[in-house]
C-alpha positions in Angstrom: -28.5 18.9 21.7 -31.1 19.3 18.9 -30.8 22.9 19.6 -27.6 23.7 19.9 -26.9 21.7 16.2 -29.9 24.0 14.6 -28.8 27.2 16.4 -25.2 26.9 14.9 -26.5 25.8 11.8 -28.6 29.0 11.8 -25.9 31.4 13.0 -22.8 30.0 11.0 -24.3 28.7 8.0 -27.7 30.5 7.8 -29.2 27.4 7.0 -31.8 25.0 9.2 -30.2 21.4 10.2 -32.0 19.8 8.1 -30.9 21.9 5.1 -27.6 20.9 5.7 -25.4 18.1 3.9 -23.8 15.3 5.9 -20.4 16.7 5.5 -21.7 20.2 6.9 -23.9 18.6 9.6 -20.6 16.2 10.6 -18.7 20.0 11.0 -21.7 21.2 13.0 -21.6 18.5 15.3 -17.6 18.7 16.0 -17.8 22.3 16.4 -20.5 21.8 19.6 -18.5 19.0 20.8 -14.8 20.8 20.5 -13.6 17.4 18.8 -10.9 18.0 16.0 -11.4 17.4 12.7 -8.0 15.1 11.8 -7.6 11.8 10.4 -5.2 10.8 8.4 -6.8 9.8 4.6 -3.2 7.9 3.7 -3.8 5.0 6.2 -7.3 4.6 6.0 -6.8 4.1 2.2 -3.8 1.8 2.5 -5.6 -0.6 5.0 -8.7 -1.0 2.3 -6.5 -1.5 -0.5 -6.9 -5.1 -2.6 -4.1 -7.3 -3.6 -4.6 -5.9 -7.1 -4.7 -2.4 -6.1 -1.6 -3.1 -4.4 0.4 -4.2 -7.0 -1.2 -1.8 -9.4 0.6 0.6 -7.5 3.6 -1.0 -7.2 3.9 -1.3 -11.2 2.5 2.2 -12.1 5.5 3.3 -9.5 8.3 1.4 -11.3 6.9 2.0 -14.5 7.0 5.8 -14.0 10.5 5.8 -12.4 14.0 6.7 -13.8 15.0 2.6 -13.1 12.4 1.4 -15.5 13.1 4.2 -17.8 17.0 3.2 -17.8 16.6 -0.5 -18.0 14.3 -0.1 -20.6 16.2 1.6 -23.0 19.7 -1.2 -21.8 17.1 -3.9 -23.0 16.0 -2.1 -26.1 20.0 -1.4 -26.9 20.9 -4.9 -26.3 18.1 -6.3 -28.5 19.3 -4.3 -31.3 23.1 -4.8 -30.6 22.6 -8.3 -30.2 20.0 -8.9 -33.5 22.0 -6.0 -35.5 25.6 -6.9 -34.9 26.4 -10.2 -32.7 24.0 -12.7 -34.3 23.4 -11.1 -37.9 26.8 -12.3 -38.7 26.4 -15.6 -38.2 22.5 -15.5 -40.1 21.3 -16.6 -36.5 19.7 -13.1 -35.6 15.9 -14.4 -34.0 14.7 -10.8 -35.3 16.5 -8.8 -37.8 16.0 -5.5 -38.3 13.1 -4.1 -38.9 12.5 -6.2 -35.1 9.0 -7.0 -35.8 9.2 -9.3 -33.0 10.5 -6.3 -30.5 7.8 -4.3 -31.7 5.5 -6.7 -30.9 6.8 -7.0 -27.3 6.7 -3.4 -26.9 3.2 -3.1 -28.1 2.4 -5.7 -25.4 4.1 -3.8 -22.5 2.2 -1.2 -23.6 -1.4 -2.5 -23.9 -0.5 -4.2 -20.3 0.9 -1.3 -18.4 -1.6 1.2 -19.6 -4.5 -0.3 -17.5 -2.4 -1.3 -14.9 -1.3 2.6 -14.8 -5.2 3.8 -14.9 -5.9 1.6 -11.8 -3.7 3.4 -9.9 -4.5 6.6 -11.5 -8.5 6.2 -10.4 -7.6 5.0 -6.9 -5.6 8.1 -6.4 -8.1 10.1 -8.0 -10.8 8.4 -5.4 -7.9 9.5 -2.9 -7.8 12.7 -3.8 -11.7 12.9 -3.7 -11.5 12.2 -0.2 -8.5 14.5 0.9 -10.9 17.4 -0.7 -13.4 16.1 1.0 -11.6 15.9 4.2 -9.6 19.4 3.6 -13.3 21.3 2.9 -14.5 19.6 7.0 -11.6 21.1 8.2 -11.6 24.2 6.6 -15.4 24.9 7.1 -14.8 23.9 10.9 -11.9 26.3 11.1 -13.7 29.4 9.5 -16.7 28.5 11.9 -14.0 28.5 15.2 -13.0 32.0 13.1 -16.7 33.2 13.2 -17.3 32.3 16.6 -13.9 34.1 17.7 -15.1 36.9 16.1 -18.2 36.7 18.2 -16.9 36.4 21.4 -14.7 39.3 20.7 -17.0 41.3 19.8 -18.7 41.0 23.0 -16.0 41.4 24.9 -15.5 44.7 23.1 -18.9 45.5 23.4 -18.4 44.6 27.3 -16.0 46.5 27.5 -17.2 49.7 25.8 -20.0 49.7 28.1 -18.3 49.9 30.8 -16.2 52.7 29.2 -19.4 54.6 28.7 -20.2 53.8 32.2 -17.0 55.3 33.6 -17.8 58.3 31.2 -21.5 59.0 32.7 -20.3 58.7 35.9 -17.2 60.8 35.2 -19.6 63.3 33.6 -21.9 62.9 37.0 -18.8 63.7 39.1 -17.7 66.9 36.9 -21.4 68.0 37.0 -21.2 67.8 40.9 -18.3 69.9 41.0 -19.0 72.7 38.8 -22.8 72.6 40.8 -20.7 73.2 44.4 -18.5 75.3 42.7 -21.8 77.6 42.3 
């Protein structure tokens, strides 16, 4: 088995085994073996994730959706409708315009759902790490399975040209015979 991993590591990667990197030495091994190189990234990720990392998620999905979006701007049109128009003529508005006290709420959705947003931006970026990761196996084992068909195609072509050189010598042989009892 030691063998066969340093011979394929010699012939399709020009390298010695132990030159290799894990990744590469993980392709060499599944190309001996036949196995396929599939897994599916999504669930592997989705069964590790943390309560926080769940609904980090969740609120970096809502918060970048047409919904929140929408009921954002009803609440920030009610706020002002209800501040500029409905309780401002009675003097009971709880934040006249300029709405400091809006402002301050929306700096405080802000500072909040930033962080929350860059959680699930990293864990997707770690998720993406691994789908290159995965996608560069796959594709290294593929052009290997390329290289070898190549191989064996090219013996068989060689194989084959033999014998056609074969069938030529001794088609040669038989036309020499005949012109020699034709003299």
């Amino acid at each position: 088995m030691a063998d066969d991993r340093e011979n394929t590591a010699l012939r399709h990667l020009k390298k010695g085994w132990e030159k290799l990197n894990e990744r590469e030495r993980r392709v060499i091994e599944r190309v001996i073996e036949r196995v396929p190189i599939s897994r599916n990234t999504y669930k592997q990720l989705e069964g590790e994730r943390t309560f926080g990392e769940r609904v980090a998620d969740r609120i970096a999905e809502f918060g970048g959706s047409w919904t929140f979006i929408g009921l954002f701007l009803a609440v920030l049109a009610a706020w002002v409708v209800l501040n500029s128009f409905l309780l401002s003529r009675r003097d009971a508005a709880f934040d006249p315009y300029p709405y400091i006290l809006l402002n301050l709420f929306l700096s405080m959705v802000a500072s909040l759902q930033a962080p929350v947003i860059m959680m699930s931006q990293n864990r997707h970026s770690a998720k993406d790490r691994i789908d290159a990761a995965h996608d560069y196996e796959v594709n290294l084992k593929a052009e290997l399975e390329i290289v070898s068909l190549h191989e064996k195609i090219d013996d068989l072509r060689d194989a084959k040209w033999m014998e056609l050189v074969a069938t030529q010598q001794q088609q040669i042989a038989l036309l020499e015979r005949l012109l020699n009892d034709r003299k």
